[in-house]
C-alpha positions in Angstrom: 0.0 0.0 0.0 1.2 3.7 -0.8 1.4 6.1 2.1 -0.9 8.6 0.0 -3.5 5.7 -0.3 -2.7 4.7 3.3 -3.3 8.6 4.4 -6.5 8.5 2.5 -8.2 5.4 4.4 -6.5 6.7 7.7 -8.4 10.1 7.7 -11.6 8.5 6.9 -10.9 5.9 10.0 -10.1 9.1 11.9 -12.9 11.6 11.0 -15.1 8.4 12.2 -13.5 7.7 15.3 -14.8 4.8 17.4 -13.7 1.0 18.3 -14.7 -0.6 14.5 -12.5 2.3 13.0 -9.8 1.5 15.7 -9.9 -1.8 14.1 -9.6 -0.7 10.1 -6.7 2.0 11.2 -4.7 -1.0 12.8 -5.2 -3.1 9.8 -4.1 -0.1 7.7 -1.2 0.4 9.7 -0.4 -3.2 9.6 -0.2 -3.1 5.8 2.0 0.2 6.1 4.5 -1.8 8.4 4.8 -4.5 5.9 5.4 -2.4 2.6 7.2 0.2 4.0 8.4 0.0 7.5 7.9 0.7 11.4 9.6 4.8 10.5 6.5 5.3 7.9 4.1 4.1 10.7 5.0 6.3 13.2 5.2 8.7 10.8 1.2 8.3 10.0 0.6 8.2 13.8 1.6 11.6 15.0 0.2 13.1 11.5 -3.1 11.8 12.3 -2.8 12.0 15.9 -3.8 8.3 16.5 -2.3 8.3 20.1 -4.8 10.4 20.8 -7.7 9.0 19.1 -7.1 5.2 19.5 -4.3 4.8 22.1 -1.6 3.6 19.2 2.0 4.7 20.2 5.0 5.1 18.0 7.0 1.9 18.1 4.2 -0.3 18.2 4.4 -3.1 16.0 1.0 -4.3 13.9 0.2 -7.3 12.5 -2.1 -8.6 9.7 -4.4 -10.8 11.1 
């Protein structure tokens, strides 16, 4: 996945908020740690705020289910 396609999905997950969008942002992020590493997810974390929003921290690892 492309961090511009990545961004895309991630502000719709964000503007939504709640625990099924929690859910589709991890997945996301999971797919952005595969293709292009843990430095692009943290990346997408503090630009979207998602510590804030659904508890995820720089440095954590995801995982495709």
């Amino acid at each position: 996945m492309t961090l511009e396609k990545a961004r895309e999905l991630l502000a719709v997950q964000a503007r939504m908020g709640g625990g099924y969008n929690r859910n589709g942002a991890r997945l996301i992020l999971a797919e952005v740690q595969q293709t292009q590493g843990q430095q692009a997810v943290d990346g997408l974390i503090r630009e979207f705020d998602l510590e804030t929003l659904f508890g995820f921290k720089p440095g954590t690892e995801f995982h495709r289910p």
